[in-house]
Backbone as JSON Lines, residues from 0, in Angstrom:
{"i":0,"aa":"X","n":[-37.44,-101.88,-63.38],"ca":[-36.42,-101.39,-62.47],"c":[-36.95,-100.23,-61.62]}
{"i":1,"aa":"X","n":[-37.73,-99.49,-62.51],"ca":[-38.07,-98.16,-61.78],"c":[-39.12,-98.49,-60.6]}
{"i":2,"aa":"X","n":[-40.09,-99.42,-61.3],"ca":[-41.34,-99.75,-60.04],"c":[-40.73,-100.44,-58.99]}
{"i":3,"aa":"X","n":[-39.66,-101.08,-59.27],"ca":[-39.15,-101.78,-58.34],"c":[-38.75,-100.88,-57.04]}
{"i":4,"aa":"X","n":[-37.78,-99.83,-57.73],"ca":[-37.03,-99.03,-56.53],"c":[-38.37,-97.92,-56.02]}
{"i":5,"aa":"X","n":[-39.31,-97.58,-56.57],"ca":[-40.48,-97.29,-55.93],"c":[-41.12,-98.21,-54.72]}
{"i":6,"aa":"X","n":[-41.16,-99.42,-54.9],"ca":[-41.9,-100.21,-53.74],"c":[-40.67,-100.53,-53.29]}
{"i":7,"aa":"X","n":[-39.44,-100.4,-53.34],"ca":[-38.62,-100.62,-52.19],"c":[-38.47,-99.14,-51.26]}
{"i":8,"aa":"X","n":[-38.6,-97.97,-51.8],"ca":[-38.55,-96.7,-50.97],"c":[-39.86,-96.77,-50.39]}
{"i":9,"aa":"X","n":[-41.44,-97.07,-50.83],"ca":[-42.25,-97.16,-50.27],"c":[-42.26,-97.9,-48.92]}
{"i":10,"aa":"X","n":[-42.14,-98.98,-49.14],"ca":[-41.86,-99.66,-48.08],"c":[-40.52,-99.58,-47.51]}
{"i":11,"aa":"X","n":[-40.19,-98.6,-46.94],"ca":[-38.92,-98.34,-46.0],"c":[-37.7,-99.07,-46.12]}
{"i":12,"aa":"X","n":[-37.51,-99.83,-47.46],"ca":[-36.27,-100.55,-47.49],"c":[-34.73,-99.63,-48.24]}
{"i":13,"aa":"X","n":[-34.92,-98.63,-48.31],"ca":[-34.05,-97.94,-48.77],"c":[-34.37,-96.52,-48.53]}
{"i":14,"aa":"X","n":[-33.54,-95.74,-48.46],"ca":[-33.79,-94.11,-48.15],"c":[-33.98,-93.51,-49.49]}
{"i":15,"aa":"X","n":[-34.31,-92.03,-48.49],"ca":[-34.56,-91.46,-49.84],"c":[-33.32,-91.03,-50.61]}
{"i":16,"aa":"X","n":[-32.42,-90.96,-50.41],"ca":[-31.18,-90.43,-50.64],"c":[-30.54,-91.8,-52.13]}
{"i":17,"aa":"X","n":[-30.73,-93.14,-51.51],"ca":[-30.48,-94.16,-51.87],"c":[-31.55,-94.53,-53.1]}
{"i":18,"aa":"X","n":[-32.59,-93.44,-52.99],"ca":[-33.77,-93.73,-54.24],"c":[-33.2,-92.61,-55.28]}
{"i":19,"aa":"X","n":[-33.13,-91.41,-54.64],"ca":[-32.9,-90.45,-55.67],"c":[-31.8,-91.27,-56.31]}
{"i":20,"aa":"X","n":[-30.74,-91.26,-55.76],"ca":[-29.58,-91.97,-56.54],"c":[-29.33,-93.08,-57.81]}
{"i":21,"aa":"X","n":[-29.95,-94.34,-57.36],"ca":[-30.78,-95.3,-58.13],"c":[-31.18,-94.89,-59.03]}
{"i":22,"aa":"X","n":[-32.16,-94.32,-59.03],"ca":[-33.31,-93.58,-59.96],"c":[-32.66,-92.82,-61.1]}
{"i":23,"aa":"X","n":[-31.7,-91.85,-60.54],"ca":[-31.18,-90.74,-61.3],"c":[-29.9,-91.95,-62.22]}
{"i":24,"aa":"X","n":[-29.22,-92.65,-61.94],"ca":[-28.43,-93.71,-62.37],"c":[-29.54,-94.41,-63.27]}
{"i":25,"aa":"X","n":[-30.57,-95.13,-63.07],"ca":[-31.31,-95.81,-63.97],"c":[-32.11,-94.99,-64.77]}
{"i":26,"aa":"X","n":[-32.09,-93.73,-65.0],"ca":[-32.83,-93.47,-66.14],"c":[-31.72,-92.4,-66.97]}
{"i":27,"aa":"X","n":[-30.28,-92.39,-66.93],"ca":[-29.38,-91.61,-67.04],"c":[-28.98,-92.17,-68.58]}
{"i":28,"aa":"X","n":[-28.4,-91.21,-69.43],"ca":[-27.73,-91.71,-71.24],"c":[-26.33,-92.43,-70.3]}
{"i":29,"aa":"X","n":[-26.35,-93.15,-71.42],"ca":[-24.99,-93.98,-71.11],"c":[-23.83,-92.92,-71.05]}
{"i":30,"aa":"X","n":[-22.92,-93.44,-69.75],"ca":[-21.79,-92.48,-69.99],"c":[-20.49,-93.51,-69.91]}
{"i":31,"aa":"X","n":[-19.39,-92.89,-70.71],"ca":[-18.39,-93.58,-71.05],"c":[-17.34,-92.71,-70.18]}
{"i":32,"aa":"X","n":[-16.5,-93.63,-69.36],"ca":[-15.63,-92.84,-68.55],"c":[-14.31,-93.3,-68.8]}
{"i":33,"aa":"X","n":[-13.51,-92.26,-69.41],"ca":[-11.59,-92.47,-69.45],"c":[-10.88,-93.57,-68.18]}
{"i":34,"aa":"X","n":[-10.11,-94.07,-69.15],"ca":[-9.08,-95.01,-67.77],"c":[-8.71,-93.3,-66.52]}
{"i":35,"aa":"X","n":[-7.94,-92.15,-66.79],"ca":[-7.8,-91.57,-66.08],"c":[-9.27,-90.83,-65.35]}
{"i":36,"aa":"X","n":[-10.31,-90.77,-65.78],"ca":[-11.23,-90.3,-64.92],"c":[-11.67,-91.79,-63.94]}
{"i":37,"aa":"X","n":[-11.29,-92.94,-64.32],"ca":[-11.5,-93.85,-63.2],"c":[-10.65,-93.55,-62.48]}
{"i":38,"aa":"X","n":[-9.78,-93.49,-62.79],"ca":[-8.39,-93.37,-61.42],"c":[-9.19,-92.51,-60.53]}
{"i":39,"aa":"X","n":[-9.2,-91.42,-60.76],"ca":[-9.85,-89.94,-60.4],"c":[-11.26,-90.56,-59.6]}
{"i":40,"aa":"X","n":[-12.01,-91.57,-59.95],"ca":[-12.88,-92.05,-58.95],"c":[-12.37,-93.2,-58.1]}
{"i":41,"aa":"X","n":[-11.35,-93.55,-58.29],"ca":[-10.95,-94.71,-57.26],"c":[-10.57,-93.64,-55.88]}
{"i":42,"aa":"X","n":[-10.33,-92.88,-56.36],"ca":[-9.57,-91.72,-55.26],"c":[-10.94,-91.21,-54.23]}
{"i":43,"aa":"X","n":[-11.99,-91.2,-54.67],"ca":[-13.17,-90.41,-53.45],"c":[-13.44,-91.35,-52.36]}
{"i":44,"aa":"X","n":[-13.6,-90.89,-51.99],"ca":[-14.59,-91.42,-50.32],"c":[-15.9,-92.09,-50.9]}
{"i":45,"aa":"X","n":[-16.56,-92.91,-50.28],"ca":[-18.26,-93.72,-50.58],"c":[-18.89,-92.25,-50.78]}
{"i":46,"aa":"X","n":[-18.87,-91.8,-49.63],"ca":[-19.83,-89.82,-49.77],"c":[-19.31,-89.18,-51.21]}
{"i":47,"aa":"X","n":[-18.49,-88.82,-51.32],"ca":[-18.34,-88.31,-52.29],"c":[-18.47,-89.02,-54.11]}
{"i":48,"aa":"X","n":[-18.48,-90.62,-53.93],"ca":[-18.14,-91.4,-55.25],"c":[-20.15,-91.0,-55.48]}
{"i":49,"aa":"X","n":[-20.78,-91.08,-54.61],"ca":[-22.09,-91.04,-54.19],"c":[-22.79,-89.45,-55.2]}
{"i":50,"aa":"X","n":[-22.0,-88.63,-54.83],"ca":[-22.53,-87.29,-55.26],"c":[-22.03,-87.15,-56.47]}
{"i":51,"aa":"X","n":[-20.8,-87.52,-57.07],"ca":[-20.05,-87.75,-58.53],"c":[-21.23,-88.21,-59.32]}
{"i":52,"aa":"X","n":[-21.68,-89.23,-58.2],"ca":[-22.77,-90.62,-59.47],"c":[-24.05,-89.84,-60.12]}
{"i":53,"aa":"X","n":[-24.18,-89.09,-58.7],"ca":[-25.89,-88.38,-59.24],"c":[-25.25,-87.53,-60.08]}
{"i":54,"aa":"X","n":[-24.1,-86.81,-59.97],"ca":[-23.94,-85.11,-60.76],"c":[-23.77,-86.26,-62.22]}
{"i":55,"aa":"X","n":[-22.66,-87.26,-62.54],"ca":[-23.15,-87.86,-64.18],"c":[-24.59,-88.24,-64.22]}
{"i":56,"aa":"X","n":[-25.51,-89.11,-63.52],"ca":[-26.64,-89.57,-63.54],"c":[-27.5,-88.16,-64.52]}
{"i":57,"aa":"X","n":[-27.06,-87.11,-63.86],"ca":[-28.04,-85.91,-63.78],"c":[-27.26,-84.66,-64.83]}
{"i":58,"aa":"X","n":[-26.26,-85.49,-65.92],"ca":[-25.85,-84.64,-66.53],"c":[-26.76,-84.0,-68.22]}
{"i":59,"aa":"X","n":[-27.71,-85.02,-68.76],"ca":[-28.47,-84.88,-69.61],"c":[-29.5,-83.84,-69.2]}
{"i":60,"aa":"X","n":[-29.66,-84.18,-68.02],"ca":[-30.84,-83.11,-67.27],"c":[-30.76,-81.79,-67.3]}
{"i":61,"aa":"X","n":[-28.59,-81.69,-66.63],"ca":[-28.77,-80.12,-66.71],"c":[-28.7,-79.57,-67.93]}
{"i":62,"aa":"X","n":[-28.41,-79.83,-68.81],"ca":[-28.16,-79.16,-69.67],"c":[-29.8,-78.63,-70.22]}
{"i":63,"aa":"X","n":[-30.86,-78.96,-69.65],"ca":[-32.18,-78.44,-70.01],"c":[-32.81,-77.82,-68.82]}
{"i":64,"aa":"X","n":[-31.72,-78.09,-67.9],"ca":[-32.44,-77.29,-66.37],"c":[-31.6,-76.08,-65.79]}
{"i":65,"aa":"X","n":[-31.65,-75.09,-64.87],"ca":[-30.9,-74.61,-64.43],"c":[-29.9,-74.87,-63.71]}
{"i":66,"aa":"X","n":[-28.61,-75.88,-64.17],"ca":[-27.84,-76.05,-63.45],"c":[-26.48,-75.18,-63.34]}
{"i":67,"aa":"X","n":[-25.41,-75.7,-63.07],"ca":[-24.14,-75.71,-63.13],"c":[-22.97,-76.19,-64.4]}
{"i":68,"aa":"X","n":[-23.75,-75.6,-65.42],"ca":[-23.07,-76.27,-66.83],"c":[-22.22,-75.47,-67.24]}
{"i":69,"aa":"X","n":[-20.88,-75.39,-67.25],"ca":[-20.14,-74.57,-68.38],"c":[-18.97,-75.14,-68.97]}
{"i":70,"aa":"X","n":[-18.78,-74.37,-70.31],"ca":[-18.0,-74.42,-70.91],"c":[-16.87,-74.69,-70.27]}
{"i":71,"aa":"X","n":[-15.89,-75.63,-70.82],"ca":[-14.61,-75.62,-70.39],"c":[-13.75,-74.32,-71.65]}
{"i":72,"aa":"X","n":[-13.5,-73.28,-70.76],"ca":[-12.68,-71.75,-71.32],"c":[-11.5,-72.46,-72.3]}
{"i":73,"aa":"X","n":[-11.91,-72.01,-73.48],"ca":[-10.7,-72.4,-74.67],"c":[-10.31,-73.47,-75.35]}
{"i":74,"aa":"X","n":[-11.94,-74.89,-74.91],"ca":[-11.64,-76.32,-75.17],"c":[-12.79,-76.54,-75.42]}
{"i":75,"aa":"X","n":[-13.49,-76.03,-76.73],"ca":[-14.83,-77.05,-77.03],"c":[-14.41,-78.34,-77.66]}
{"i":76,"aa":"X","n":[-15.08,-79.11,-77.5],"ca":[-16.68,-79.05,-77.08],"c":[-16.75,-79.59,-75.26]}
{"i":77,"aa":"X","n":[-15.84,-79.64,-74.47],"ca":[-15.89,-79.77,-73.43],"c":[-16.73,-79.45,-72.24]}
{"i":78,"aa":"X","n":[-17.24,-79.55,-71.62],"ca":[-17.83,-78.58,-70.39],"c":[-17.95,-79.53,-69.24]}
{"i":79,"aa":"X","n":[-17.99,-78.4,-68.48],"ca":[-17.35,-79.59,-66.6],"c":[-18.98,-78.94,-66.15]}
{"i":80,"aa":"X","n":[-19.33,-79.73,-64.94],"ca":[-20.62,-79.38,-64.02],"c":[-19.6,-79.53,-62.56]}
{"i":81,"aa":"X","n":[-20.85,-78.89,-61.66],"ca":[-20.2,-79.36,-60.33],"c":[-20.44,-79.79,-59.72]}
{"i":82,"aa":"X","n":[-19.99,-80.81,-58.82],"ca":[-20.25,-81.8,-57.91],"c":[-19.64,-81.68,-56.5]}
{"i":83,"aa":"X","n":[-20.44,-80.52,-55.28],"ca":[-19.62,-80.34,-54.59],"c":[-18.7,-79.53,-54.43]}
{"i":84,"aa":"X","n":[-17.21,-80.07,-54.56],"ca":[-15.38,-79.58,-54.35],"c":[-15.2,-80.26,-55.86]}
{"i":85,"aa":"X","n":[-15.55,-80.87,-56.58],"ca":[-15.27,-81.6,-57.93],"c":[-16.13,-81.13,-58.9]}
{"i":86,"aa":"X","n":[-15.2,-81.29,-59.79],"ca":[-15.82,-80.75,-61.25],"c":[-15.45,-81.77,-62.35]}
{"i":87,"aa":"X","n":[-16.47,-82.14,-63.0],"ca":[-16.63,-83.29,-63.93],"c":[-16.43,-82.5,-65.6]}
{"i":88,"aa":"X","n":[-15.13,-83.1,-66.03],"ca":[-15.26,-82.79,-67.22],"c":[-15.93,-83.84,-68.38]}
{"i":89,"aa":"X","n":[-16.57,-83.39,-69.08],"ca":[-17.02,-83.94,-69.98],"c":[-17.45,-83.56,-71.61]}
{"i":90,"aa":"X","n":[-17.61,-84.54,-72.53],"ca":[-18.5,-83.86,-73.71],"c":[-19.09,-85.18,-74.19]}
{"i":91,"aa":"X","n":[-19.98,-84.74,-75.37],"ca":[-21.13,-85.32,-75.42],"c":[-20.16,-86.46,-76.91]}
{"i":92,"aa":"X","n":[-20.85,-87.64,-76.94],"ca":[-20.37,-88.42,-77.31],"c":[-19.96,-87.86,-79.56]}
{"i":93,"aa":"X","n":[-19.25,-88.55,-80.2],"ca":[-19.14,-88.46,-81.77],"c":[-17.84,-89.68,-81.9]}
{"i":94,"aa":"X","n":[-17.69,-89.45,-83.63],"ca":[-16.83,-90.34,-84.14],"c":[-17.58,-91.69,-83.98]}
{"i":95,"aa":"X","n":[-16.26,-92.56,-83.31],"ca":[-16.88,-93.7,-83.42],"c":[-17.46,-94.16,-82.44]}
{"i":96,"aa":"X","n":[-17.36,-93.47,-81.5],"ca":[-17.88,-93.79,-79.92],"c":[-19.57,-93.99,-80.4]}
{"i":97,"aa":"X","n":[-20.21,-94.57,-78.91],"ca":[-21.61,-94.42,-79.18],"c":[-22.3,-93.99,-78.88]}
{"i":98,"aa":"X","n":[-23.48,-93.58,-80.19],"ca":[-24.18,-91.89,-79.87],"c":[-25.03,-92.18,-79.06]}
{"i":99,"aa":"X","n":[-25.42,-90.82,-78.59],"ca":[-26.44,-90.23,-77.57],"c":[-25.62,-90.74,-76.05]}
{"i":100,"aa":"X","n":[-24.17,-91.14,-76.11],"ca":[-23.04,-91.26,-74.2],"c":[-22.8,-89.6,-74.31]}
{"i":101,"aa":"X","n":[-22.52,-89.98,-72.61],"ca":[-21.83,-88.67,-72.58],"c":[-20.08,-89.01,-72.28]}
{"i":102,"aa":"X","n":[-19.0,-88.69,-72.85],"ca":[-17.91,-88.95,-72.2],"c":[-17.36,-87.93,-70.99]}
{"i":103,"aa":"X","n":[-16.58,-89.06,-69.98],"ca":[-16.29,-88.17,-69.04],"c":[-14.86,-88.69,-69.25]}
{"i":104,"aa":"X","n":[-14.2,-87.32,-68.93],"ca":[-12.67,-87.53,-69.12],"c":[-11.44,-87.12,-67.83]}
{"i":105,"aa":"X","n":[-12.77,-86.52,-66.88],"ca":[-11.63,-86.17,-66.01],"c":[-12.55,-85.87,-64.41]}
{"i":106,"aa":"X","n":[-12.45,-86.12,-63.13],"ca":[-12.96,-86.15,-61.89],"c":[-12.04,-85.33,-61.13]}
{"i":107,"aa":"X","n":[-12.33,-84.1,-61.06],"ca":[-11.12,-83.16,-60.73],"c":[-11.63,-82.46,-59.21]}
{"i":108,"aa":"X","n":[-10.54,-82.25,-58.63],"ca":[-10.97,-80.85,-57.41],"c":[-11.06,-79.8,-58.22]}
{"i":109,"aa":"X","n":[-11.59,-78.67,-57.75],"ca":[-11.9,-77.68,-58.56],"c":[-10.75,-77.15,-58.39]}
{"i":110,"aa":"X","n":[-10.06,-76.82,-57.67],"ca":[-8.36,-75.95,-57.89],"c":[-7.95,-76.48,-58.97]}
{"i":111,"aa":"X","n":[-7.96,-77.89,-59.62],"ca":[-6.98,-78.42,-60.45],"c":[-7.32,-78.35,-61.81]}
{"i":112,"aa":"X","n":[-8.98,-77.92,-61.86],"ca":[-9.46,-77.72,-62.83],"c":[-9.24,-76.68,-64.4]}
{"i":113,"aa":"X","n":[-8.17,-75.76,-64.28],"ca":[-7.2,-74.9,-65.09],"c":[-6.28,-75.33,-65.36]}
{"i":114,"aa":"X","n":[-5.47,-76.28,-64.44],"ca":[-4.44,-77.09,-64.96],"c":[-4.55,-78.45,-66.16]}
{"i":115,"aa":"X","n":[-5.88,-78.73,-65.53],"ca":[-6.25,-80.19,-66.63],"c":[-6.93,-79.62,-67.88]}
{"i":116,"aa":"X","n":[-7.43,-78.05,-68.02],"ca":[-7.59,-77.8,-69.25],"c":[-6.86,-77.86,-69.82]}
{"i":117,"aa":"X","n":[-5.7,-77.08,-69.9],"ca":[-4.8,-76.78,-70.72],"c":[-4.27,-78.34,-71.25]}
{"i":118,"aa":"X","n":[-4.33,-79.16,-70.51],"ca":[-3.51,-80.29,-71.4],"c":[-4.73,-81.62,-72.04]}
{"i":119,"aa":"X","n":[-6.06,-80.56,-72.55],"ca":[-7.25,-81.57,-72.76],"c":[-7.32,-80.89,-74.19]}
């Protein structure tokens, strides 16, 4: 998959934008997303469903890089990143779910993001 989307960016059949993306999606931990965090993505624009994809794609990453990781205030094991105007809540998979996903539970504007704690 990977050499593939290499000789398709090589050879000018896709941008770079369209490689990072790919790329960051195909080498990403499985993530498991809530019926309400789909809703929450039926709602973006192509641009924005686009930048959502890389910020999950690229959520294993931050947590070892300098990103945008924090705690969700008063709700472990939770923590949102940012994407943009959106903030991705999430935590890392247990129980019976399956290990090493990340779950995402919520695709929020960041204003709304205090309100959806409190009821997580």
């Amino acid at each position: 998959m990977l050499a593939e989307l290499g000789r398709q960016r090589a050879w000018g059949q896709i941008s770079q934008h369209e490689y990072d993306l790919r790329r960051a999606v195909a080498v990403a931990p499985p993530t498991l997303v809530s019926r309400v965090a789909e809703q929450d993505l039926r709602r973006l624009s192509p641009d924005q469903l686009d930048s959502v994809r890389l910020a999950l794609a690229s959520i294993g990453a931050a947590h070892s890089a300098d990103c945008d990781v924090r705690p969700l205030e008063e709700r472990p094991p939770w923590r949102w990143i940012r994407s943009g105007p959106w903030r991705i809540v999430y935590r890392r998979s247990h129980g019976d779910e399956p290990a090493g996903c990340w779950v995402v539970a919520r695709v929020l504007d960041e204003r709304d993001l205090d309100t959806a704690a409190r009821t997580m």
